[in-house]
C-alpha positions in Angstrom: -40.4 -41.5 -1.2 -42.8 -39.0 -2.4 -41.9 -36.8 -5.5 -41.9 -33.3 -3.3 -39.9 -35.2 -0.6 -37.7 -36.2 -3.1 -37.2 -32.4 -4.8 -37.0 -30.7 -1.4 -34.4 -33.3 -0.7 -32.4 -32.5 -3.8 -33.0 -29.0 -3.4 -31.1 -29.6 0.2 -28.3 -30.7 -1.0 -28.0 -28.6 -3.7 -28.0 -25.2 -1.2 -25.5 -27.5 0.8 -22.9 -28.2 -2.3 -23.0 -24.7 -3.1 -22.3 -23.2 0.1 -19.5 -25.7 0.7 -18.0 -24.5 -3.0 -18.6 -20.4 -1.8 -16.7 -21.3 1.9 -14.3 -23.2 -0.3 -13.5 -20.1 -2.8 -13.7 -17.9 0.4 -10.9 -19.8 2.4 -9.0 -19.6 -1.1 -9.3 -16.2 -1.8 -8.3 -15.1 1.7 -5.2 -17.2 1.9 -4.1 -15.5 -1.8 -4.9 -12.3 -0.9 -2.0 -9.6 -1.1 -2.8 -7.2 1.7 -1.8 -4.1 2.2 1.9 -2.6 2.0 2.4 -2.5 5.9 0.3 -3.5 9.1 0.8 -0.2 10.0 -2.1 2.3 10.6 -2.4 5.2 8.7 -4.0 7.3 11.7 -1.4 5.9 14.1 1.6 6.8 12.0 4.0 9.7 14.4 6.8 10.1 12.1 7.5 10.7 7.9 10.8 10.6 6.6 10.5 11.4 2.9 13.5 11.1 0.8 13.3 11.9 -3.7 16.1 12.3 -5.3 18.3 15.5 -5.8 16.7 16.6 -2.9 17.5 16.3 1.0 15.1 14.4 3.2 11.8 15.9 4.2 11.5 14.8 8.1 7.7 15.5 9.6 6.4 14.3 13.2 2.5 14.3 14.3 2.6 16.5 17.6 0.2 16.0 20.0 -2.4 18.6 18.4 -3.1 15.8 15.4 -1.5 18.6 13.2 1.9 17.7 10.8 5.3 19.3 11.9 8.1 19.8 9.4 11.3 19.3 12.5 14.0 19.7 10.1 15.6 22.5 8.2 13.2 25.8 9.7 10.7 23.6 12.2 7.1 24.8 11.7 3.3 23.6 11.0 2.8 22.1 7.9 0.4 24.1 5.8 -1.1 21.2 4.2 -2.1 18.5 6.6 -4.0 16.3 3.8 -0.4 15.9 2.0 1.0 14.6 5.2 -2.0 12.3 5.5 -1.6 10.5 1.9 1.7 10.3 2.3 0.8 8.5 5.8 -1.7 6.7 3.8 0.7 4.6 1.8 1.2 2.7 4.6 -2.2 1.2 3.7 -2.1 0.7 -0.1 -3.4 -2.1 -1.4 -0.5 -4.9 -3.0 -1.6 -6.3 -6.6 1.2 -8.7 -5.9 4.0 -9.8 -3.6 7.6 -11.6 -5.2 10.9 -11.8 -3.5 13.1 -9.5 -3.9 15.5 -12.2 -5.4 13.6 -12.0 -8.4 14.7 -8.8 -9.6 17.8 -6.5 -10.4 17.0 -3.0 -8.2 18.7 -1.3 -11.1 16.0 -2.5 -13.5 13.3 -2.0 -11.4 14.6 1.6 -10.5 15.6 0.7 -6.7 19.1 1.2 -7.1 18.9 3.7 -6.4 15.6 4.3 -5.3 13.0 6.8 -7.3 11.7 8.3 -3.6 11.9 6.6 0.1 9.4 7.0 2.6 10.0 6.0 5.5 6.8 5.3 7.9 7.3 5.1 11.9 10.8 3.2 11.0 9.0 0.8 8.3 11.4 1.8 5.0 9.3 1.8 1.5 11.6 2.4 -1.8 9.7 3.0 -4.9 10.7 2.3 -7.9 10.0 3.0 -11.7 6.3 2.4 -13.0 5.2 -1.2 -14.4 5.6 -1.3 -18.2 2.4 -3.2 -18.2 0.1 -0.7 -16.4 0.1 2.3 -13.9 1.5 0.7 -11.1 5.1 0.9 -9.8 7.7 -1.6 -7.9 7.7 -1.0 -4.1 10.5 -2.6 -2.2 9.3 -3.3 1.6 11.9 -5.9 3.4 12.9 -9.0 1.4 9.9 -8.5 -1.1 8.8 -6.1 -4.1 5.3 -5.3 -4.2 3.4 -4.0 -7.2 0.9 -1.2 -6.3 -1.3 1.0 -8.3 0.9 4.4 -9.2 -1.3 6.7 -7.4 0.4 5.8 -3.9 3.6 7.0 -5.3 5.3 9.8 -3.1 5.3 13.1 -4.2 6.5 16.3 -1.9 4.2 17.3 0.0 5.3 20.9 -1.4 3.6 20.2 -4.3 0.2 21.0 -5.1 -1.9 18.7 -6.4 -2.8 21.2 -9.0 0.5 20.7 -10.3 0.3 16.8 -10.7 -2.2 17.5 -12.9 
């Protein structure tokens, strides 16, 4: 075999071993990956049930119009459709990790009670206190406790986000 034959040869397989090892690592990282908090999608969601402490619960449908409608208490428009839309948004948040729920006390992890509920379309989310390792905060969806970063934590959508700040 002549010496180029031989280098395009080893070339070959080289290119082949390496894009065996990047499906390999691809297959891995999509079987390990966390997803989102719900399948739900954020554009589809109809309903909002918002529940924070001290406070009763904040109940909001999508009418027809695409526009947010508070239906409980004095039924009207919301003001602030963007508010409505990150809260609907939630749905969508990325996980940094999934455990069972078995693997925590709620109390310590501020779900018992819960710090706010939000309920999406019938799909309940309780959030808990914030991670002592970083801004993210325990988010109780089913059987499981997701970790997600602290900017999907609900807030009323009655206050504005100069006020966060």
């Amino acid at each position: 075999m002549k010496r180029a034959a031989r280098q395009r040869l080893l070339l070959s397989l080289a290119v082949i071993g390496l894009l065996g090892l990047a499906g390999w690592q691809w297959r891995h990282d999509a079987r390990d990956a966390t997803g989102t908090l719900t399948a739900l999608d954020p554009a589809a969601i109809g309903h909002i049930t918002l529940s924070l402490p001290g406070a009763a619960p904040l109940h909001y449908e999508k009418r027809a119009d695409g526009h947010w409608w508070q239906i409980d208490g004095t039924p009207g428009r919301v003001p602030d459709d963007a508010r409505l839309r990150d809260l609907a948004n939630i749905a969508a948040a990325p996980v940094l990790s999934w455990r069972p729920a078995s693997d925590f006390d709620p109390a310590r992890i501020g779900l018992a009670p819960p710090r706010a509920t939000l309920d999406l379309d019938g799909h309940a989310l309780a959030f808990g206190v914030s991670v002592v390792t970083g801004p993210q905060h325990y988010v109780r969806v089913g059987r499981r406790i997701a970790l997600v970063p602290s900017r999907y934590m609900p807030r009323s959508p009655a206050i504005k986000i100069t006020e966060l700040h």
